[in-house]
C-alpha positions as CSV (number, residue, x, y, z in Angstrom):
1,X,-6.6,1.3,-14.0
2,X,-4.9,2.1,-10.7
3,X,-4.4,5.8,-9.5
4,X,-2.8,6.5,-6.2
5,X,-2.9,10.0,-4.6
6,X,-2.8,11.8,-1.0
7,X,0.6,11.9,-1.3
8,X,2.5,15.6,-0.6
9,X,5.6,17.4,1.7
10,X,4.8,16.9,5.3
11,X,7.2,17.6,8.4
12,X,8.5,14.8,10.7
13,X,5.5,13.6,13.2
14,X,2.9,14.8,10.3
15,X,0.1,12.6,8.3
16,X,-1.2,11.8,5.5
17,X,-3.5,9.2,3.7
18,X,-2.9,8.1,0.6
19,X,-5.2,6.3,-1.5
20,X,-5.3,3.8,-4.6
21,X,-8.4,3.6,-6.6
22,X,-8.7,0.6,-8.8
23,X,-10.8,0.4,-11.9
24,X,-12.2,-3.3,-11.7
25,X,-15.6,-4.7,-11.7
26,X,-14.7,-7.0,-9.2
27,X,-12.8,-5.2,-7.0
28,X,-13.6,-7.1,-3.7
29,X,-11.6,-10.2,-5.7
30,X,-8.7,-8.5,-5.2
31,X,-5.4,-8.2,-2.9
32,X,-3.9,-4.4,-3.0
33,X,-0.5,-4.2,-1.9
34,X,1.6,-0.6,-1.2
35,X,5.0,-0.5,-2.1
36,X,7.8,2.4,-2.4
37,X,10.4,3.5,-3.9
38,X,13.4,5.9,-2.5
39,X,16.0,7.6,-4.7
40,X,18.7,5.1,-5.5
41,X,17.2,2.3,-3.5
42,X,15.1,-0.7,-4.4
43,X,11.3,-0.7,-4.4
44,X,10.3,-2.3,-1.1
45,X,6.9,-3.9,0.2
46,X,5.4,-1.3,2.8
47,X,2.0,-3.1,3.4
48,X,-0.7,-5.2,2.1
49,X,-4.5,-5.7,2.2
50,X,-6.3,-8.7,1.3
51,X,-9.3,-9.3,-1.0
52,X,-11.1,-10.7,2.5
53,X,-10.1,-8.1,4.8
54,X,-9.0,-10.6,6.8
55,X,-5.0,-9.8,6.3
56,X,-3.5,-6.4,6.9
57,X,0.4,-6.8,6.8
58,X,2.3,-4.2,7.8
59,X,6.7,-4.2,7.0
60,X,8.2,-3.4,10.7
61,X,9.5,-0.1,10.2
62,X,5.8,0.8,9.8
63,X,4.1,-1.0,12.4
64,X,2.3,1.7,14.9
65,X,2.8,4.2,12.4
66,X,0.8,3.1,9.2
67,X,-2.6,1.5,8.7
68,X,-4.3,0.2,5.6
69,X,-7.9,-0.3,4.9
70,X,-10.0,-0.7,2.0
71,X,-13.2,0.0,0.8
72,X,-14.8,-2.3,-1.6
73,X,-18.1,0.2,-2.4
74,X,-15.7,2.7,-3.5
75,X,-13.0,0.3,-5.3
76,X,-10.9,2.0,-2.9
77,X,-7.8,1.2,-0.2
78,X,-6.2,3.3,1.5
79,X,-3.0,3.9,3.3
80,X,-3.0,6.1,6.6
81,X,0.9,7.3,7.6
82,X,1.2,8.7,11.0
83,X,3.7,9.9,13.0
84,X,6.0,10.1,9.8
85,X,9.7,10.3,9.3
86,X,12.4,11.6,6.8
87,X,13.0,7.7,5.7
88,X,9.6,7.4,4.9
89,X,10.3,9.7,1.6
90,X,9.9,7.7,-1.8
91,X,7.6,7.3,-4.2
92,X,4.8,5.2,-3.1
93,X,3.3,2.5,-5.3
94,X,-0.3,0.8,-5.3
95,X,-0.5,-2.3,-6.9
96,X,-3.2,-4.8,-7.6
97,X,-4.1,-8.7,-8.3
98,X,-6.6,-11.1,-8.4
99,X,-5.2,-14.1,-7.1
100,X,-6.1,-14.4,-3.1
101,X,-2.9,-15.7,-1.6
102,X,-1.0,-12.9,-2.8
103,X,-1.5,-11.3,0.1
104,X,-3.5,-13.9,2.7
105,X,-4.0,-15.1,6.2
106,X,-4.8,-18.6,6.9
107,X,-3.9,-21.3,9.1
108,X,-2.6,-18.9,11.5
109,X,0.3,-17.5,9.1
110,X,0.4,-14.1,7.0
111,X,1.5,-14.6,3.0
112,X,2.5,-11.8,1.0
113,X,4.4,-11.5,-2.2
114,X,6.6,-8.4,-2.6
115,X,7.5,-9.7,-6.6
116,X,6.5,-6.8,-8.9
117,X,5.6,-9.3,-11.6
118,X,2.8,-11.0,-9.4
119,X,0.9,-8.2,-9.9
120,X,-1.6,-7.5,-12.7
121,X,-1.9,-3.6,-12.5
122,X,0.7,-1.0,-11.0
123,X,-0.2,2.6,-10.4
124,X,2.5,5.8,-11.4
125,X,2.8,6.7,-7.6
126,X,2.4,9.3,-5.5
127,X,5.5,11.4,-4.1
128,X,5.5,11.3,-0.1
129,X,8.2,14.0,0.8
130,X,8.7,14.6,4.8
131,X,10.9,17.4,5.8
132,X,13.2,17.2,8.8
């Protein structure tokens, strides 16, 4: 129910957009979060949308560099990687849930859970590969 692609080799300082497709009737219910995975390291948060559009939450090693953005007529977020670097390699994940304050902005504070299991639906990833 959740297919990411866009991903591919790029050089250092290239771009690319990935995108995660989710297969839900009510896909404006739910939070997308984009996650990846290096060889040999842990599978880390790298950003989140939520289901109101009003939270975009970026990890710092990101910030200035990637943007995510969603569109609910196509079931669709995306993820737009600029200005990308060698550490940016992995595998990258899209995953999906219903529940709002998985990824949320209220009361003037950003909430966002990185825990795998929170997460109804997982996609198989995309490779991201940037050359030095």
């Amino acid at each position: 129910q959740v297919v990411e692609s866009g991903g591919g080799l790029v050089h250092t300082g290239g771009s690319l957009r990935l995108s995660c497709v989710v297969s839900v009737s009510n896909f404006d219910y739910y939070a997308i979060g984009w996650f990846r995975q290096a060889p040999g390291q842990e599978r880390e948060g790298v950003s989140c949308i939520s289901s109101s559009d009003a939270a975009h939450i970026l990890i710092d090693s990101v910030k200035g560099r990637f943007s995510i953005s969603r569109d609910n007529a196509k079931n669709t977020v995306y993820l737009q990687m600029n200005s990308l670097k060698p550490e940016d390699t992995a595998v990258y994940y899209c995953a999906a849930d219903i529940d709002a304050e998985i990824c949320a902005y209220y009361s003037g504070s950003y909430y966002w859970s990185v825990i795998k299991d929170d997460y109804d639906y997982w996609g198989q990833g995309t490779q991201v590969t940037v050359s030095s």
